[in-house]
Steps between C-alpha positions, in 0.01 A plus 500: 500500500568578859418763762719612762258486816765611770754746427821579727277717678211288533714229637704769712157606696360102538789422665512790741066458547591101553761584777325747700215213453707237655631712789152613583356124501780358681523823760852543408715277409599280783553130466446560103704392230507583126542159272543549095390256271800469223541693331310833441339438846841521669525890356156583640624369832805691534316826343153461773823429736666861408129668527457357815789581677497871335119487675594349834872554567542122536638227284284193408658173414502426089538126394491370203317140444615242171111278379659324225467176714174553620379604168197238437570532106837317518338191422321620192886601332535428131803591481836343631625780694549473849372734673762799659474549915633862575431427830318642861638791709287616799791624742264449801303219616113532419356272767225734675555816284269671290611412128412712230578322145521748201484462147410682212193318326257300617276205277451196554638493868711217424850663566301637836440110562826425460677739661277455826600140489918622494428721807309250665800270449714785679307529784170614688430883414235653739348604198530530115391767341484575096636832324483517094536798259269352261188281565343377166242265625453178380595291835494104488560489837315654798787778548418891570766790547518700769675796341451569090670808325205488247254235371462415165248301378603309188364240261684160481645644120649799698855460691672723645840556552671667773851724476726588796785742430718207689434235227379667216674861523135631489226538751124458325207245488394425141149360380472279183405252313644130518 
């Protein structure tokens, strides 16, 4: 059984809240640059990038950053499939710009982990900041956002599971059971 927890709606008004929350905390949007996690946190980049230029008349950079190598699970594999790079596209450089990493659900802070350690490897950002539709709790690392769409507090037997029109032809958060 499973409970849809954001609609189209719902996700449509966290994502314009989360953008007018980035362009107050960052008193514009100067020096800032918008960095997807793959995949669904690549959409919610590009879509906080359309809300933001619709509420400041200015473009902000969108990249796109690949944490299959950084991933710290690689090791653990039981299976024997390599694992598939789709690759990093920021089209500007990051060293002393304010990055703001996006993705659409936040746990254990592992995929944070590693995708602060691929933008490290890119260069020095000014400062990193954290943007997630969906933070569950849970953390096994010392990682906070700075911008959530909605918390949800979950058990460990809960998941949940994310759509984006882009990927999945639909745009809701479900609840359920594992």
């Amino acid at each position: 059984m499973s409970q849809v927890i954001l609609d189209e709606q719902a996700i449509s008004r966290a994502t314009t809240r989360i953008a007018h929350e980035i362009i107050e905390r960052n008193k514009g949007i100067e020096d800032c640059v918008l960095v997807g996690i793959k995949t669904r946190g690549i959409y919610l980049a590009e879509r906080l990038a359309e809300r933001i230029e619709k509420i400041e008349g200015k473009t902000i950079a969108v990249g796109e950053i690949d944490i299959t190598l950084y991933r710290d699970d690689l090791s653990h594999k039981t299976d024997s499939e390599d694992p598939v790079i789709q690759g990093t596209n920021i089209p500007i450089n990051i060293e002393n710009r304010k990055v703001i990493l996006v993705d659409d659900v936040l746990y254990t802070g592992r995929t944070v982990r590693a995708a602060l350690d691929a933008l490290i490897d890119l260069g020095r950002p000014a400062q990193i900041q954290l943007a997630v539709l969906v933070d569950r709790g849970h953390r096994e690392l010392p990682i906070r956002p700075d911008y959530v769409g909605k918390n949800v507090p979950t058990s460990k037997s809960e998941i949940i599971v994310a759509a984006l029109k882009e990927v999945d032809k639909i745009d809701q958060v479900q609840l359920s059971k594992k």
